[in-house]
N, C-alpha and C positions, 0 to 999 in steps of 0.2 A: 504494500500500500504506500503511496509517495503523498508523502504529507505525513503520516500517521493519523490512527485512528482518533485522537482528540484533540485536534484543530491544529494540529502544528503544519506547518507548510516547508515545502523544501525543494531548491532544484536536483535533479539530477540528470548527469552524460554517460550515456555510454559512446566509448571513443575508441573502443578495442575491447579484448577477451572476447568473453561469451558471456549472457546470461539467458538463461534459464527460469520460467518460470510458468504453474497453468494459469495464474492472474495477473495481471498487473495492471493494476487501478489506480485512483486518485483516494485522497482523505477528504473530508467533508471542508476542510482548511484547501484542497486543493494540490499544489505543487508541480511543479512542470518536469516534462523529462524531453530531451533532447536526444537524438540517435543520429550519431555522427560516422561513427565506426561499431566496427565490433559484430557478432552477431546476438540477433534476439531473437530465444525459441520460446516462445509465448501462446498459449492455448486459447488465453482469450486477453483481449485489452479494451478499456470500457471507456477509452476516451478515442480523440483524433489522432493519429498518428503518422507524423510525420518522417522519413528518412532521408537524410541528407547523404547519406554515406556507407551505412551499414549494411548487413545482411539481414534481411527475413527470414527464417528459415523457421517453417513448421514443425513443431514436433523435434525429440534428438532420434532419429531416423524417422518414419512417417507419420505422421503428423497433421494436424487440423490447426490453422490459426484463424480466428474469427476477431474481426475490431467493431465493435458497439457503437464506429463513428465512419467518420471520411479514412481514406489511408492514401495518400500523397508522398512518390516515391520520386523523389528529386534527381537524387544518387544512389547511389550503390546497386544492392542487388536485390532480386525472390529466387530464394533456394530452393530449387523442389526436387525431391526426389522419388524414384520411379521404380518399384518392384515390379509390379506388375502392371497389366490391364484395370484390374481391379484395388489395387493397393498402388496406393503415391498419394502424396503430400496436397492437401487443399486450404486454398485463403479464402474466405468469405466477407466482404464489408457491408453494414448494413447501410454505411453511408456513401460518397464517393468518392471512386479510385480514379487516381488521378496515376498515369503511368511513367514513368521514366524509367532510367540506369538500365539494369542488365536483368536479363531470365538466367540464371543459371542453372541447369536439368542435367540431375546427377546418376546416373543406372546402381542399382545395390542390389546385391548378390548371384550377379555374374547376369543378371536379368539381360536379354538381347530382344529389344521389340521388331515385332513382324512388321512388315510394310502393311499400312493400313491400320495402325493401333493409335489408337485416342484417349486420350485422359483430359478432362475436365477439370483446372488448376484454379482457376478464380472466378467467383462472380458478387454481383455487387448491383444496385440498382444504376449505376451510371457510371460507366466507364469511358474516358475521357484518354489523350494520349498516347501514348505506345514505348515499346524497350529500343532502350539505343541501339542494345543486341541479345543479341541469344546464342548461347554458348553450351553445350553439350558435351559430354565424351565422346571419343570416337566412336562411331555406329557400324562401321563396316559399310559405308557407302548409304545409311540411312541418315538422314538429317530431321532434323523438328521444324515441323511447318506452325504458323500460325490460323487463326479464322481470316475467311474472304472477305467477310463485312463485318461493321463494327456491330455492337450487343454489350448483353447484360455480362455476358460469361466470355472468358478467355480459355479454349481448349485450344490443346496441341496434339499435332497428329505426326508418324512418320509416315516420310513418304522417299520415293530415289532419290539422288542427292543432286540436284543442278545446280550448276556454278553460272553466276552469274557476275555480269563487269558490277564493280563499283559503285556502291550507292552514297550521295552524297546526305547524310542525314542534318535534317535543318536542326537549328537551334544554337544555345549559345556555345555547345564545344567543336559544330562543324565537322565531327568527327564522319571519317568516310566508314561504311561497316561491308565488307565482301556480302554481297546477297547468295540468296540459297533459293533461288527460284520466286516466283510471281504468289506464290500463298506464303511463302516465309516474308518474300517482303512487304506485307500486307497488314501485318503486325507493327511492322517499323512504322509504317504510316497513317497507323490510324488517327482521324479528325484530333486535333486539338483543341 
């Protein structure tokens, strides 16, 4: 609880490590938390949550993080992890997600998806933005696509791996990101 339970208030950073938690709320006093660095495995969070830098990362291997607010991802990353069809990592916002920094999709326990395999990673009433990139393990020639249109939900699919020239992605880092075909870049580009 950030503040403590009887009215005390207080900031807190995470700017590195790790934390760990299945709550992490506010006190009646309040208190702010700022996420710079670091990763945060949090089950649920009952305020807005902002990242400038860190990692999200559901669960300590698969995992469910749900925010009770907006979640506005400026920098860094979403860690999601992928066992299976059925098992991997889910983020839910009740309020909205605003997209930036990186998708990172991580395979555990030797898991290899078939061409054609979908997992349903985020959804939220308004999804706004898109990942600067998406990065994955080696697939063996699969890559992760994203949805054709924008929505409420952010599902990724594999599909063959097409290499595509240079996209130049807008905004303030200009950063160029190798595309992966016409639905991977789809994602990059959703309305802002």
């Amino acid at each position: 609880v950030l503040g403590g339970p009887s009215g005390a208030s207080g900031n807190y950073e995470l700017s590195g490590g790790s934390l760990s938690t299945p709550r992490l709320t506010r006190g009646t006093a309040g208190g702010t938390f700022r996420f710079h660095g670091g990763a945060l495995h949090a089950d649920d969070v009952t305020f807005d949550l902002l990242n400038r830098g860190g990692t999200l990362a559901p669960g300590d291997g698969i995992g469910h993080t749900h925010v009770a607010g907006d979640l506005t991802i400026l920098g860094g990353a979403v860690a999601i992890e992928l066992a299976s069809e059925m098992s991997h990592d889910t983020v839910a916002v009740d309020g909205r997600l605003e997209l930036g920094g990186a998708l990172d999709i991580k395979l555990l326990g030797g898991y290899r998806p078939r061409v054609g395999a979908r997992w349903l990673i985020m959804k939220s009433s308004s999804i706004t933005g898109g990942f600067v990139s998406i990065t994955e393990e080696p697939l063996d020639g699969l890559t992760a696509q994203g949805p054709v249109t924008p929505g409420p939900l952010i599902d990724i699919h594999m599909d063959k791996s097409v290499r595509s020239p240079p996209v130049e992605i807008p905004g303030e880092a200009h950063r160029i990101v190798e595309g992966f075909g016409a639905m991977r870049q789809s994602i990059l580009d959703r309305p802002r």
